[in-house]
Each structure stands twice: as C-alpha cells, then as structure tokens.
C-alpha positions as CSV (number, residue, x, y, z in Angstrom):
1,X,0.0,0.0,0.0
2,X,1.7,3.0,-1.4
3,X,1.7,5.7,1.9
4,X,2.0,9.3,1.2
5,X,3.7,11.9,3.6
6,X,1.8,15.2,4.9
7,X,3.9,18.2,4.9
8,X,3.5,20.3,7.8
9,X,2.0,23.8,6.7
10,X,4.8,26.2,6.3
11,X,4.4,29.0,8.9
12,X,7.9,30.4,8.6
13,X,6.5,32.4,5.2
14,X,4.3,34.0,7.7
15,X,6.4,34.9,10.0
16,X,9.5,35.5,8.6
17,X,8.9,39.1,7.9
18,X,7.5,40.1,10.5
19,X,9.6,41.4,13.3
20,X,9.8,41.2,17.0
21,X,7.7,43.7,18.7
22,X,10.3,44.2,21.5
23,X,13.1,45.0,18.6
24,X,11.0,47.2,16.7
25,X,10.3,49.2,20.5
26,X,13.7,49.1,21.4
27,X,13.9,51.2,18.1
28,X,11.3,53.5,18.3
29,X,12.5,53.7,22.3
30,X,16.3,55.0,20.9
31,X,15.4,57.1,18.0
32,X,13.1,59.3,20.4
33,X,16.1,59.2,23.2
34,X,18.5,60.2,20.0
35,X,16.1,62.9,19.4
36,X,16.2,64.2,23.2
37,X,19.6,64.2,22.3
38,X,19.9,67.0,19.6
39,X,16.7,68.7,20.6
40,X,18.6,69.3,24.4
41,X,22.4,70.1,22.6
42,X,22.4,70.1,18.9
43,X,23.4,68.4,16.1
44,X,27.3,68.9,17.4
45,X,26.8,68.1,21.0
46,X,27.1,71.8,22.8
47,X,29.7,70.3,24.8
48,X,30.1,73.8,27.1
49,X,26.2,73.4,27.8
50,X,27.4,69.6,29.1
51,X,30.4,70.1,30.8
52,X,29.5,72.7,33.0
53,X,26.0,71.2,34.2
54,X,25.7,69.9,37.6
55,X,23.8,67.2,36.4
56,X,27.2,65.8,34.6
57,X,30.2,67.3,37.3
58,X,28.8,65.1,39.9
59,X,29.7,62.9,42.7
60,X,30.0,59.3,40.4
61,X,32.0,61.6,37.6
62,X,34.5,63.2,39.8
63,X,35.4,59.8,41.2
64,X,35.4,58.6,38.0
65,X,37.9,61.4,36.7
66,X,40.1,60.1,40.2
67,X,40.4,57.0,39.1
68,X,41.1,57.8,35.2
69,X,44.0,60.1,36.4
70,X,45.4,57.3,38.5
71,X,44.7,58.8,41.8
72,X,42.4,55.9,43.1
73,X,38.6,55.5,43.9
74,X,38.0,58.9,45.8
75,X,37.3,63.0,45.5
76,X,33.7,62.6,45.1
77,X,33.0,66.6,45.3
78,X,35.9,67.8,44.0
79,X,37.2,65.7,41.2
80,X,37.9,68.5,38.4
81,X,36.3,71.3,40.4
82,X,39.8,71.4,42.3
83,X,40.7,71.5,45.5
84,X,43.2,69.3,47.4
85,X,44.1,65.9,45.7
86,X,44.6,63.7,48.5
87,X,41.3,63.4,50.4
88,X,41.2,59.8,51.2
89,X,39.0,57.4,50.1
90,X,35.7,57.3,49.3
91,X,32.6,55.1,49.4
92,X,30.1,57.8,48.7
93,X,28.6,55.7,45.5
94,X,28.7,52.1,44.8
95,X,31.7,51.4,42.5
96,X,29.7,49.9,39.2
97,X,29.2,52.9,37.6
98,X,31.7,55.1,38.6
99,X,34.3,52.3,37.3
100,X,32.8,52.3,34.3
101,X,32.6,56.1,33.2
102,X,36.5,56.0,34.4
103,X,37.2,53.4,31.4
104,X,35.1,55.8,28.8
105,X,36.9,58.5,30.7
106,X,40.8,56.1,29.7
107,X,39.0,55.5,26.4
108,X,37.7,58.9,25.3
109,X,39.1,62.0,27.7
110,X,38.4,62.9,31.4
111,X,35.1,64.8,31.0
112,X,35.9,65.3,27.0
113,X,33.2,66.0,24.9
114,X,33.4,62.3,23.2
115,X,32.9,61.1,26.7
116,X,30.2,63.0,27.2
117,X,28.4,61.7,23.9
118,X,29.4,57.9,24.4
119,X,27.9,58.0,28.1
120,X,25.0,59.6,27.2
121,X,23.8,57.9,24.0
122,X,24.7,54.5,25.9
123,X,22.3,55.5,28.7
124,X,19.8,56.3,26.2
125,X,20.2,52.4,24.9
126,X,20.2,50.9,28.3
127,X,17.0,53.2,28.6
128,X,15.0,51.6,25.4
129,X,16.2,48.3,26.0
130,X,13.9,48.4,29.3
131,X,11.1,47.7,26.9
132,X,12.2,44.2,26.6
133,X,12.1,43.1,30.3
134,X,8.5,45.1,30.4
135,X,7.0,43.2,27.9
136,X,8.5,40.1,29.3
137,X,7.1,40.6,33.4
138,X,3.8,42.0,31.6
139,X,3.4,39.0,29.6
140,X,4.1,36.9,32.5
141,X,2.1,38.7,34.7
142,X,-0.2,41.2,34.1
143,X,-0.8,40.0,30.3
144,X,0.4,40.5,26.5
145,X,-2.0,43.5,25.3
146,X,-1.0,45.4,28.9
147,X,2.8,44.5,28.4
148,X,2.7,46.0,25.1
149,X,1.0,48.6,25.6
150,X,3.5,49.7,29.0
151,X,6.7,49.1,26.8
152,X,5.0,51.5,23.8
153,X,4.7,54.0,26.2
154,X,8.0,53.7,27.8
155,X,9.5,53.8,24.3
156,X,7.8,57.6,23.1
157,X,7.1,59.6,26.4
158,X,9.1,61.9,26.8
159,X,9.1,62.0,30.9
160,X,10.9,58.3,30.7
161,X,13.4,59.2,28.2
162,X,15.0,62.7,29.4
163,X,16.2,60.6,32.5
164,X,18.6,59.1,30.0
165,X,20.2,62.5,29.0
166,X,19.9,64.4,32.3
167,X,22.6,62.9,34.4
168,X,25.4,61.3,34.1
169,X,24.6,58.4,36.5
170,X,22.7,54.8,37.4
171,X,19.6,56.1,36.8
172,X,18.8,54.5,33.9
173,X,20.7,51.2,34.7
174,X,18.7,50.9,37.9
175,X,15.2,51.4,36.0
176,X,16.6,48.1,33.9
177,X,18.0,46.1,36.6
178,X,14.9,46.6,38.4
179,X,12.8,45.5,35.9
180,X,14.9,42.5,35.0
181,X,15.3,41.4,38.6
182,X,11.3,41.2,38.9
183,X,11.2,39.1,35.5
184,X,13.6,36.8,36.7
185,X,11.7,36.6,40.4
186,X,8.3,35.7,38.8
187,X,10.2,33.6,36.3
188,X,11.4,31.2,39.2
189,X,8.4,31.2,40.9
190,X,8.3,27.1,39.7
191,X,11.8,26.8,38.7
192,X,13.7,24.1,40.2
193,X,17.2,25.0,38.2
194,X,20.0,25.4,40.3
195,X,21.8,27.3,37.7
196,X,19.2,29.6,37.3
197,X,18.9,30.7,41.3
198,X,22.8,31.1,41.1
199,X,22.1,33.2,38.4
200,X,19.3,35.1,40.2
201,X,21.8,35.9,42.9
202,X,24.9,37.2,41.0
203,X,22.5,39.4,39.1
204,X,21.5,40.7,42.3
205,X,25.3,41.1,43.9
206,X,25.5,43.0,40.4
207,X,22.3,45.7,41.1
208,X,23.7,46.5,44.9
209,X,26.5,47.2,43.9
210,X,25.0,49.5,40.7
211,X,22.4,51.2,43.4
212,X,22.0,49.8,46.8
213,X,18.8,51.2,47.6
214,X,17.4,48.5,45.3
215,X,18.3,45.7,48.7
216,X,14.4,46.7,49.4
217,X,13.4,44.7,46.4
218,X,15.5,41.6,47.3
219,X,13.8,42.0,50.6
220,X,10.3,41.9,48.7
221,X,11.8,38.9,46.2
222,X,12.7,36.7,49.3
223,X,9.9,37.4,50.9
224,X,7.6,36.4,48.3
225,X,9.6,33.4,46.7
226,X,9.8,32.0,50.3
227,X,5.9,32.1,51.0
228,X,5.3,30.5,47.6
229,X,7.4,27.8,48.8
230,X,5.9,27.1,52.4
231,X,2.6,28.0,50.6
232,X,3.2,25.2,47.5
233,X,4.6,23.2,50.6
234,X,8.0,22.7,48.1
235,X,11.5,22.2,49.5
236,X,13.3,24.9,47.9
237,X,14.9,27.0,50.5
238,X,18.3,25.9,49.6
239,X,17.2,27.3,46.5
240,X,16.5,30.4,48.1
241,X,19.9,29.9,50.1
242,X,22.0,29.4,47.4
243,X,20.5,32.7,45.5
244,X,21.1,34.9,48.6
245,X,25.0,32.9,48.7
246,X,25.8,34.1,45.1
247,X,24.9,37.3,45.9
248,X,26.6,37.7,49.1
249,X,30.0,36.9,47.0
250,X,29.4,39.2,44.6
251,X,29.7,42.2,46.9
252,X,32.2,40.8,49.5
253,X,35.0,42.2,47.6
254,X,33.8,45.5,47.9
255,X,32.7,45.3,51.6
256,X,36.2,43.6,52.5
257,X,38.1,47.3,50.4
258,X,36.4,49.7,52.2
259,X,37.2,47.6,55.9
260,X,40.8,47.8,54.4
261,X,40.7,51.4,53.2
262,X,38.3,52.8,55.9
263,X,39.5,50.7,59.2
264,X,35.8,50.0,59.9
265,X,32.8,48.2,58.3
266,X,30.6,50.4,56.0
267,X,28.1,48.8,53.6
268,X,27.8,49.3,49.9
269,X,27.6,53.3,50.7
270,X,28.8,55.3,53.4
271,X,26.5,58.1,53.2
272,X,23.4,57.3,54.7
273,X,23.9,59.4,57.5
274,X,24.6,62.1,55.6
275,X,21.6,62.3,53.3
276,X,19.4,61.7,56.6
277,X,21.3,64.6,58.3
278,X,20.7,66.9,55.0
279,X,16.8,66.2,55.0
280,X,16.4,66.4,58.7
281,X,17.7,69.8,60.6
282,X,15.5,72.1,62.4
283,X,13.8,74.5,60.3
284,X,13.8,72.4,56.9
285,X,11.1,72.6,54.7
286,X,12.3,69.7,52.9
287,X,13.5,70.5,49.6
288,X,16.5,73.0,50.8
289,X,19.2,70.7,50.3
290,X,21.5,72.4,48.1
291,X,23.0,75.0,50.4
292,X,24.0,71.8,53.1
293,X,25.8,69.9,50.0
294,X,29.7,69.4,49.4
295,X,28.9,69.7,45.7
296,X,27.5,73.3,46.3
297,X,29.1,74.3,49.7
298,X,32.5,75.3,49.7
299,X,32.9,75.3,53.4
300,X,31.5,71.8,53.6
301,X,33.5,70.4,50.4
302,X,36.7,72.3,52.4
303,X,35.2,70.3,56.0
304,X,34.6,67.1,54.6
305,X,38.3,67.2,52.8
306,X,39.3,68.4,56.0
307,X,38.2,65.8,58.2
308,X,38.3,63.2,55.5
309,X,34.9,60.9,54.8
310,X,34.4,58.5,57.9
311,X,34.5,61.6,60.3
312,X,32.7,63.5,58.4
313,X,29.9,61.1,57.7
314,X,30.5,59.9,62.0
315,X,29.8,64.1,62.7
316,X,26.5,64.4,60.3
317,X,25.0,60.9,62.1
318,X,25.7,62.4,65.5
319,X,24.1,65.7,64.7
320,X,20.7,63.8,63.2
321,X,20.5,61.9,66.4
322,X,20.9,65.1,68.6
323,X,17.8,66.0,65.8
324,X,15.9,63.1,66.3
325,X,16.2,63.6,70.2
326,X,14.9,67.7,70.2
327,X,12.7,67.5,67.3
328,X,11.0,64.2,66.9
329,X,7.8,65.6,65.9
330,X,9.6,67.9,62.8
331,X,10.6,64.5,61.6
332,X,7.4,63.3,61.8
333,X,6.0,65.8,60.0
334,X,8.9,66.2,57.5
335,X,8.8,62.5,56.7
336,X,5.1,62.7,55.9
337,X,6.0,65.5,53.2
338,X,8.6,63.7,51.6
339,X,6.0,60.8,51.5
340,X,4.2,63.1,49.6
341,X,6.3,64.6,47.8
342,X,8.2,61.4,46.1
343,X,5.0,61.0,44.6
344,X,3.3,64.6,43.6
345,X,6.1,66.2,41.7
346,X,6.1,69.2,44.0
347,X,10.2,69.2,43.9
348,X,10.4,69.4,39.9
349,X,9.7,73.4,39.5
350,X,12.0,73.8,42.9
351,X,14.7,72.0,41.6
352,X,14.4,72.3,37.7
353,X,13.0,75.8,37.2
354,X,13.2,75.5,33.5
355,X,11.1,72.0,33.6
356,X,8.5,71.9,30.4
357,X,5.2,72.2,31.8
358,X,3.9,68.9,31.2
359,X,6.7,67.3,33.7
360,X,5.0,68.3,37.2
361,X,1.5,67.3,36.1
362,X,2.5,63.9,33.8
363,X,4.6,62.3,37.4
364,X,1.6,63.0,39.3
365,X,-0.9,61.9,37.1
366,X,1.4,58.4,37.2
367,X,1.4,58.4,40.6
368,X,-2.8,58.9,41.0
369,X,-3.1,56.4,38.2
370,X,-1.2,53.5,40.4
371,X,-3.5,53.6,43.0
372,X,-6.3,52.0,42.0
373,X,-4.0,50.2,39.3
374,X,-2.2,48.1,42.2
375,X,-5.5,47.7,44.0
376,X,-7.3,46.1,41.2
377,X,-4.1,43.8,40.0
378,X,-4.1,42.9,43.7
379,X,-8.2,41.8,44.0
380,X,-7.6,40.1,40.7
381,X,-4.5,38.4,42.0
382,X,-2.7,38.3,39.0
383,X,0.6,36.3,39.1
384,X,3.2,38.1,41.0
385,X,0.9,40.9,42.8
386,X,2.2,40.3,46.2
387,X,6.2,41.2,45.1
388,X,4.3,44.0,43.3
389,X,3.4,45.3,46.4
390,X,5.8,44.7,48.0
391,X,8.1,47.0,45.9
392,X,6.0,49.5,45.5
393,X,5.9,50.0,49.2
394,X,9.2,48.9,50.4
395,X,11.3,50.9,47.6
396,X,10.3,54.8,48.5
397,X,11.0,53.8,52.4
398,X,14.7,54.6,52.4
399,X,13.6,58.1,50.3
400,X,11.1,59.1,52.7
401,X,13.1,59.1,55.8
402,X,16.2,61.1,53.6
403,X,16.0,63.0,50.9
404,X,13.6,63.0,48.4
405,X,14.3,63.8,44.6
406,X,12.1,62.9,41.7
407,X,14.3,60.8,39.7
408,X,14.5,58.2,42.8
409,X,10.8,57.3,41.3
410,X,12.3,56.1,37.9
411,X,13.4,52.9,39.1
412,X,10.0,51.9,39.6
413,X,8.1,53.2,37.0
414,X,8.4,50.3,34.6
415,X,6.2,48.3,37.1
416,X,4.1,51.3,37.6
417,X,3.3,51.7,33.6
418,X,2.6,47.6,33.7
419,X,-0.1,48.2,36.2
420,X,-1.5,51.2,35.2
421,X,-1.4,49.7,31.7
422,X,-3.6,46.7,32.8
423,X,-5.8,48.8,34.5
424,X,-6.2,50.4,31.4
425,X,-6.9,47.4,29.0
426,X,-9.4,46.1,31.7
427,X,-11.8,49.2,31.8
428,X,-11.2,48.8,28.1
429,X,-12.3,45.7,27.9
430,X,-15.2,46.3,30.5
431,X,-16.6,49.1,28.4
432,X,-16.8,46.9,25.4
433,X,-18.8,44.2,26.9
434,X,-21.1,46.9,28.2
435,X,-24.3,46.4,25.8
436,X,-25.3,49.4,23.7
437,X,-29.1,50.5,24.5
438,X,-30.4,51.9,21.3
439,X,-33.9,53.9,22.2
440,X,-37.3,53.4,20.2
C-alpha cells in the first residue's frame, strides 16, 4: 500500500517578515532618546552646555575622573572642580558605575566631549532596551496586550526618556536592573534550576553594587519566593539559600576594600547618615538641600576634605540623632512631606525651574493612576501581585526618611506603567462588553 507523507503547513513564510515587537520598540525607544539628544544640545553636541551642568560634574563623575588620572577611587566633590588631591577614600557611591565612566573616561578623555556623547547615548540604549524586560514581566504577569501597551509608552514619552540624558549616573541602569530582577523573580516562581537561582543571585550582587537602595526589592523577592514555597509546601529553600549565597559573593570584595581602606565596616555606601542629616535639621522645609551639599558648599566640600569621609559622615550621624532627640515631631511631619512629595512632583519646579510644563502634572498623574492600578491587580491576583506590592511599598521607604528627589521614582516606574497599563486594557475591555441601549 503506497503511503503518502503530509507536509507540515509552512508557517515560517508568515512569519519570517515580521519582526519582534520588542526590537521594533527598542527602536522606536532609541530614535526618540537620539532625538532628546539633539533637541537638548544640537546636532554637534554643545559640549560647554554639558560640561558645566551639575547634572554631569557630579559625585560618580568626579570619582570617576580620580580613578582615570590614577589617583584611586575617591574625590567625590571635587574631582575637576579642584581643591586638594589627597582626600582619602571614598565610598560615597557604589563602584559599578563610577568604574565604568573611568574606562570611557581612559578611552575617550576625562570629562571630554566624546565622553560626554558615548555616556550619554549609551544611557539612552540601556533606557529603550527596558522595553524588553517590560514586555516580558507584563506577559508573564499582568498579560500581552498590557505588556505592550507599557513598553509602547515607555519607548515615546518623553518624561521616561529625558532621564537618560539628564545625568550622568545609574539612573537608567537601575530602572533596567529593576525590571529585569522582577522578570527573573516571577520567572522562578516554579523553577527548580540550580543554575538559574545562582544566576538570580549574581544578578543581584551585580544591582547592589549598581544602586543599593534597590536591597528593598531583594527584601520583597525573598519574601515572596519563600511564601510561595511554604505555601506550594516545596522544599526549595536551599534554592533560596543558594541565591542569597551568590549574591553575598558578589559584593564581599567590595565590603572587605572599604574595611581595608576605611579601618571599619561600611556597607555598599557610606553616606546614609549624611543624606538623613541633609533632609532632617530644624527648620527644613524639605527641599532645601542644596545650600547643606559638598557639591554646592564650599565650606562643607573644604570640612569634609578636611576631616576626610568617615569623620565626616561619624559628625553628620551624631548631629541627626541630637535632631531626632529635640525634634522628633519635625521628623514626623517632615517624613510625611517627603511621603508626599516622592510621589506629587512638587520638587520638579523647585529643583528644575526651567522643567517643560507637562513634567509636574504627567509624574503626578502616574502616581494617582497606580493607586487604584495596584488595587485592582491585587483583587484580581494576577501572578506576581504580592512582590508588586511589595516593591511598591518597600522601595520609596529609604527616600522618605532622607532625601527626596524625583528621579528616585524612575526605578520603579516600569512596574508602575505595567499596572496602570492593565488597569487600562481592563476598563477597556469592560466598556466593550457593556451592551449598547439603542432607544425606540
């Protein structure tokens, strides 16, 4: 009996032109950032607009420029802005990104204009490529048409590009490592894969030591992993374990340099006190900070190289106790503005004058918009909304008790756009079922 064989139906003509939707956002994402680019310095690059903005002679470039010119991993205030050379060292920032603007500094020029234009147009690609973990977490979580619809928006508004082009700094970086961290968390939720935990945990010993103010989402990871587990009654702890392990190497080495260097034990950063003494002094109204800065204060800059950094950051903890102790109430009530004002906006026209007008009322209209985003994800329980929570309430924490800026919120507002995004598609999608009641 002759037998013939049924070819499978060629999809591949289908498909093959068609291309990704997270490459063809990616695009869209860095052709709008390249835009930013000329419309904020030109064709050429105004390089004297660049190189004498605050927002790139800061504390990560000036170590940067220390380490370039050989002088070691300090000067985080005075860098090119002079002053005496040998202040000691420093662990003002976490050493990712000031290590790496030193190499484009080796490659290209301390603070040259091609350094300028490398770091920023490589922010503005780590910036669109944030589309890809939001449209992988969305479709994971919170669904495709949502996930698409968050990473389209990410890509061409404006208020989540200029962050790329306005500092010199982690900004960006953190927005993606804090997106891809949440994928990977929700991603392991059933993974059994030793190699993949390990990887979990070197990612995170990577983002500490990018931004350490992103420990508050490992707190909310391992917190939620671990009541899957005793919830799905599944012995994967040592899992859990071995994650937390990996990441624990990965920042040793930088713990064990500054015990060398400082003679003491500081974490990732040593200024915490610091920033909690510049928020919290008698009399603040809570956005004043730039008068009590090294960056802007010559008599501090000339104190704290003085002094040198462990002293200096030892005085500013003593006088925020003394603080705490006379004024506990101000702190109180300062703490509760900063609450407020980490979400409203309110600092954008104090600190950026020349803002466009649509900045102030676009981050508060975000910020609104969560609210009743992050309720309805959590009655719905989609998959994952208890680590949403969880970072959307643990994150600010360490912001509201400091200092309070508004590009602390970009680090979050990937997840924020996924919720509000699904919010979005759902009253959307409640609308249309709503039948149409034609009169007689």
């Amino acid at each position: 009996m002759n037998t013939r064989t049924i070819a499978a139906p060629n999809t591949t003509s289908s498909t093959a032109g068609k291309l990704s939707p997270a490459l063809v956002l990616v695009a869209v994402a860095l052709l709008v950032r390249i835009g930013l680019i000329v419309l904020s310095f030109g064709v050429h690059f105004d390089y004297a607009h660049a190189k004498y903005s605050t927002h790139f002679l800061n504390e990560t470039t000036n170590i940067a420029a220390s380490i370039a010119n050989g002088t070691g991993y300090e000067c985080p205030f005075i860098g090119v802005l002079g002053g005496d050379p040998k202040v000691g060292p420093t662990s003002w920032v976490a050493p990712v990104y000031p290590y790496f603007c030193a190499a484009v500094f080796k490659l290209f020029g301390v603070f040259s204009r091609q350094s300028f234009f490398f770091l920023v147009l490589l922010q503005c690609v780590i910036s669109a490529l944030t589309c890809i973990p939001i449209l992988r977490l969305g479709q994971l979580t919170v669904g495709r048409r949502p996930a698409l619809v968050a990473a389209a928006v990410w890509a061409v508004f404006p208020w989540f590009a200029q962050w790329s082009i306005t500092y010199i700094w982690e900004i960006s970086l953190s927005a993606l490592l804090f997106t891809c961290l949440l994928w990977y968390a929700v991603s392991l939720e059933n993974s059994g894969a030793r190699r993949r935990w390990l990887g979990f945990g070197l990612l995170w010993g990577f983002a500490l030591l990018v931004n350490p103010a992103l420990l508050t989402l490992l707190a909310a990871s391992v917190a939620w992993l671990a009541w899957r587990f005793w919830k799905l009654h599944q012995p994967s702890l040592k899992l859990l374990l071995l994650a937390l392990l990996a990441c624990g190497l990965v920042v040793t080495p930088w713990l064990a340099r500054n015990r060398l260097v400082f003679g003491q034990w500081v974490f990732l950063r040593s200024n915490f006190a610091f920033e909690f003494w510049l928020a919290n002094y008698h009399g603040s109204h809570g956005r004043d900070w730039s008068g009590r800065h090294p960056t802007t204060n010559l008599d501090e800059q000339a104190h704290y190289a003085r002094i040198g950094e462990m002293a200096y950051v030892h005085e500013k903890a003593a006088a925020s106790r003394e603080f705490l102790r006379q004024y506990p109430r101000e702190f109180l009530s300062l703490t509760a503005r900063r609450v407020l004002m980490f979400w409203d906006g309110s600092t954008i026209r104090y600190n950026y004058p020349a803002a466009p007008y649509w900045l102030p009322w676009s981050f508060a209209l975000l910020s609104v918009l969560l609210v009743p985003s992050l309720i309805l994800a959590c009655v719905r329980r989609v998959r994952g909304w208890p680590l949403f929570l969880g970072a959307i309430l643990l994150y600010p924490t360490p912001y509201y008790i400091t200092f309070s800026q508004v590009r602390y919120r970009h680090a979050i507002e990937p997840l924020m756009l996924l919720l509000i995004a699904y919010a979005a598609v759902a009253a959307l999608d409640k609308l249309r079922s709503q039948p149409v009641i034609v009169d007689a």
